[in-house]
C-alpha positions in Angstrom: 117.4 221.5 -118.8 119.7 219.2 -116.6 117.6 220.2 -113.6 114.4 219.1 -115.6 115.9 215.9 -116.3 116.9 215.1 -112.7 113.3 216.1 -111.3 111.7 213.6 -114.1 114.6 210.7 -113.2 113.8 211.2 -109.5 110.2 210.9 -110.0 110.8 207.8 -111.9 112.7 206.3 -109.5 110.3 206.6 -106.8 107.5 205.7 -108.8 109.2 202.2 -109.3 110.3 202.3 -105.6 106.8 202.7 -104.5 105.5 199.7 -106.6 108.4 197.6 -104.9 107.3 198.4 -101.5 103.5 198.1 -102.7 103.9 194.8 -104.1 106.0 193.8 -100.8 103.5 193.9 -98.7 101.3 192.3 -100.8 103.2 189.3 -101.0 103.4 189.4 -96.9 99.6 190.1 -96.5 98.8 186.7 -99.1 101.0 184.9 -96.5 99.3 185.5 -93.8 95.8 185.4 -95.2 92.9 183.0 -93.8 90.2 181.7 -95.5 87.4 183.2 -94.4 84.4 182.4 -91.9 81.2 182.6 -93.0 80.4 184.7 -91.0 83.8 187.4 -92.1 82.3 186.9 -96.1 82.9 183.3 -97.2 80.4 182.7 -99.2 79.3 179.1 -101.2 80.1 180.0 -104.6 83.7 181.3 -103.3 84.4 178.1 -101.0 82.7 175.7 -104.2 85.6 177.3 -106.7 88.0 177.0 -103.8 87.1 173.5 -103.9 87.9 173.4 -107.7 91.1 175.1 -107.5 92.3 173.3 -105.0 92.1 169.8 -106.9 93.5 170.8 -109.9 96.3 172.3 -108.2 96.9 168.8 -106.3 96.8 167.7 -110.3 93.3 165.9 -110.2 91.1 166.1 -113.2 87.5 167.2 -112.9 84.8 164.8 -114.7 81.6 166.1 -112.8 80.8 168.7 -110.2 77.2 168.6 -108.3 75.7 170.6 -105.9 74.5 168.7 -103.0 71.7 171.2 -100.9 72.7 174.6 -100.2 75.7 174.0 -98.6 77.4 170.6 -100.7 79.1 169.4 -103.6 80.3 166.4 -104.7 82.8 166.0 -107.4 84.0 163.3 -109.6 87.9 163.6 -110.1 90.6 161.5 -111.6 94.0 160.8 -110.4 95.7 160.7 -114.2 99.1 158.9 -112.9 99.2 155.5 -114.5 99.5 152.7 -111.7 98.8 154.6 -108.7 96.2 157.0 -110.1 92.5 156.4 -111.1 88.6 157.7 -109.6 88.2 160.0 -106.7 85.3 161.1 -104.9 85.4 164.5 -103.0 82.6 165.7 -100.9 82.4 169.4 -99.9 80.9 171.0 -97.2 80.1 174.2 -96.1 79.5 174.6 -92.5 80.2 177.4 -89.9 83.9 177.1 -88.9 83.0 175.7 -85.6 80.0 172.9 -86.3 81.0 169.6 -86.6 80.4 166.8 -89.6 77.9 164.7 -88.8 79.0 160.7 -89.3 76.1 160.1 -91.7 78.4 162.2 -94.0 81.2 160.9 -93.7 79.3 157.3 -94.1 77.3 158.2 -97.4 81.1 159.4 -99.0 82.8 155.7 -97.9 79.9 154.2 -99.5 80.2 155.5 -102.7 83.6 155.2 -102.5 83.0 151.4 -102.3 80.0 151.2 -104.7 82.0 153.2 -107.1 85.2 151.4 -106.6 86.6 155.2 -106.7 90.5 154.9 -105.2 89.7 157.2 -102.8 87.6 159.6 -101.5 88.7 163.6 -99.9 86.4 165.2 -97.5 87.0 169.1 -97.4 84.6 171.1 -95.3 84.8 174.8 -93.8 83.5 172.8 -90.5 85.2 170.0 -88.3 85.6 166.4 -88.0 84.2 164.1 -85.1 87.1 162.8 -83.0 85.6 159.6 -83.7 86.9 159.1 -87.3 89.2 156.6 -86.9 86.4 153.9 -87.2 84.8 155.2 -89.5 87.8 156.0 -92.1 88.7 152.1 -92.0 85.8 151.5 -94.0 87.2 152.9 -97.5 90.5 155.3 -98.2 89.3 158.6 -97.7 91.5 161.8 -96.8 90.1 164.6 -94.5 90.4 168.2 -94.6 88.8 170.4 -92.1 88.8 174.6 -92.1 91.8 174.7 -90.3 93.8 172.1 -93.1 91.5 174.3 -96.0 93.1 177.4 -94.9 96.4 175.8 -94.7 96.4 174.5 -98.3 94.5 178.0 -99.6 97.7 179.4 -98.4 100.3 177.6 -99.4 98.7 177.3 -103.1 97.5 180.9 -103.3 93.9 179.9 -104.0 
């Protein structure tokens, strides 16, 4: 009977010690995870609730979400901190890790930024910005975040 129970115990025990290690290198694999290429299974309806996620874990409410095209969305968002908060615009874009924003872009969001007299507006795209950006961001607040910064933030936010 005691040799029963001492089998059962040890199975026990390395049933939980196995879930340990299991969940160990879970935790190590979502550290080192990268958002995903098109190209490696990215798809839009993965990068658009990415998108989501990733403003209401920065605390931003969601008023509106449109799809701009096949491979765009522009969302209406709120800042809800009294004084500092108020309207956001955020443009998404899903482009092939490598390909490059065009200005127009980037020029149609500042625009709407001013006609809307949004705070600010956030650019997130799978892409990459122009090195030329400087000019162009003086015309109305907005923040930029390429793949590289996405994958950053998907990270550290677990999205």
């Amino acid at each position: 009977m005691e040799f029963i129970l001492l089998i059962v115990f040890g199975a026990i025990t390395c049933g939980f010690f196995l879930i340990f290690v299991a969940a160990l290198a879970g935790k190590k694999q979502g550290l080192t995870r990268v958002l995903p290429t098109d190209e490696a299974g990215l798809d839009f309806a993965r990068f658009e609730r990415v998108c989501s996620n990733l403003l209401l874990e920065l605390k931003l409410e969601i008023d509106e979400i449109h799809r701009d095209g096949d491979n765009g969305l522009s969302i209406q968002a709120r800042n809800p901190v009294p004084i500092t908060g108020g309207p956001i615009l955020v443009q998404c874009v899903y482009l092939p890790k490598n390909q490059v924003v065009q200005n127009q872009e980037i020029l149609e969001l500042s625009n709407a930024i001013i006609q809307e007299r949004a705070s600010k507006g956030i650019f997130i795209t799978t892409g990459t910005f122009t090195s030329e950006l400087g000019g162009i961001s003086e015309l109305a607040p907005i923040e930029f975040i390429d793949g590289n910064r996405l994958t950053e933030l998907v990270n550290q936010y677990h999205l």
